[in-house]
N, C-alpha and C positions, 0 to 999 in steps of 0.2 A: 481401449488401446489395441491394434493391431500390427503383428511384428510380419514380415514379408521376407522371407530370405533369397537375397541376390544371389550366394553361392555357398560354400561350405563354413565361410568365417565372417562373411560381411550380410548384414540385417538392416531394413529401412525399417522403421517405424513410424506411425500416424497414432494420435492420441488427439480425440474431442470429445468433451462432455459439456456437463452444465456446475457450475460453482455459484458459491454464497459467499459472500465477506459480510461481519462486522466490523467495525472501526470507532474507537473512542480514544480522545487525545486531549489533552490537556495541558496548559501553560498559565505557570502561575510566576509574577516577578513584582517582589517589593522595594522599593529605591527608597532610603529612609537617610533624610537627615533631620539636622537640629530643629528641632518642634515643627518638622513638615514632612511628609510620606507620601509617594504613591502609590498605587496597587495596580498592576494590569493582569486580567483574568482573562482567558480563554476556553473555550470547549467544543468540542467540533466530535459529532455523533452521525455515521452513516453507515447505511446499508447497499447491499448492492447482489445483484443478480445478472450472470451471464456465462457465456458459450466462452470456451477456452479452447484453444489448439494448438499441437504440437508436431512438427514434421522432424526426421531426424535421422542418422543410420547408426549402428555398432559395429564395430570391429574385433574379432574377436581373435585377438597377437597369441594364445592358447585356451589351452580345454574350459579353465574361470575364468580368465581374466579379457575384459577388453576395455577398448576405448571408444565412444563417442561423440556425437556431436548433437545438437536442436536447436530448431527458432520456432517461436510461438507467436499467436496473435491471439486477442481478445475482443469482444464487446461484449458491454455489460452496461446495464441501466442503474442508474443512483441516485437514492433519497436519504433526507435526513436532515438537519438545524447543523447552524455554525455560529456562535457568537463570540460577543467581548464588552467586557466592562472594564471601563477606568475611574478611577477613581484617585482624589487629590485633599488633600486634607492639610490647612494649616492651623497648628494651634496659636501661631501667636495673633493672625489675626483670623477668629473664627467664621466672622463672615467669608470668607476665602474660602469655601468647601465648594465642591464639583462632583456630580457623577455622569459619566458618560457611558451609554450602553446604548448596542445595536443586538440586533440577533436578524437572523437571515435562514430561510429557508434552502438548505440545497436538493436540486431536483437537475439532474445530466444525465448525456450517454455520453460514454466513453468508448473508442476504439483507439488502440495503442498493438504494437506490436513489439515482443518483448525480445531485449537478448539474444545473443545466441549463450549456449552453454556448452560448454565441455564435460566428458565426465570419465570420469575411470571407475568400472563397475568390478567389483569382487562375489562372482557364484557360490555358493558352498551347498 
C-alpha cells in the first residue's frame, strides 16, 4: 500500500498485492410428507488465487479523523468441485426410489471489479 500526499489534509492511495480465498458452502433441504421424502444436497468447494487493487484518496476534516473513498478491481484464477444429489424416496410404493447425482469440476478466471467504498477512519 502506498499513501501520496496531495496537500496538507487530502491523501491518494494505491494498494496491490496478491490474495488466497478458500470457500466451502453447503445446502441441505428435506421436503417430507406422508410415507414419501425428498432430500436435496449440495456442496460447493473452491480455491482461488490472485492480484487485488485498490485506488482511492483520504480526507483528513482534523488532526484523527477523516473521510474516504476506493474502488478496486481483481483477477484471480479458480479451482475446485461443485455438486448435488437428489434424492426421492416413497414408502408406500417402494419400487418408486430415485437417486440423482452430478458433481462437476470447477476450473475459471475471474475479473470483476469491486464497489466503490466509503470510509470514516478514526487515528489514535
Amino acid at each position: 500500500m502506498r499513501y501520496q500526499p496531495v496537500d496538507g489534509r487530502l491523501s491518494v492511495f494505491a494498494a496491490l498485492g496478491p490474495g488466497f480465498r478458500y470457500t466451502r458452502s453447503s445446502y441441505r433441504e428435506l421436503m417430507d410428507r406422508t410415507n414419501r421424502y425428498s432430500l436435496y444436497e449440495s456442496i460447493r468447494l473452491t480455491r482461488s488465487v490472485g492480484l487485488y487493487g485498490t485506488l482511492g484518496f483520504e480526507w483528513f476534516f482534523s488532526r484523527r479523523l477523516s473521510l474516504g473513498a476506493g474502488v478496486g478491481a481483481s483477477g484471480e484464477y479458480v479451482w475446485g468441485r461443485s455438486g448435488f444429489t437428489e434424492r426421492y424416496v416413497d414408502f408406500v410404493s417402494p419400487f418408486y426410489n430415485s437417486i440423482y447425482q452430478r458433481n462437476f469440476r470447477v476450473e475459471e478466471a475471474r475479473f470483476r471489479s469491486s464497489g466503490s467504498s466509503l470510509m470514516l477512519t478514526a487515528y489514535f
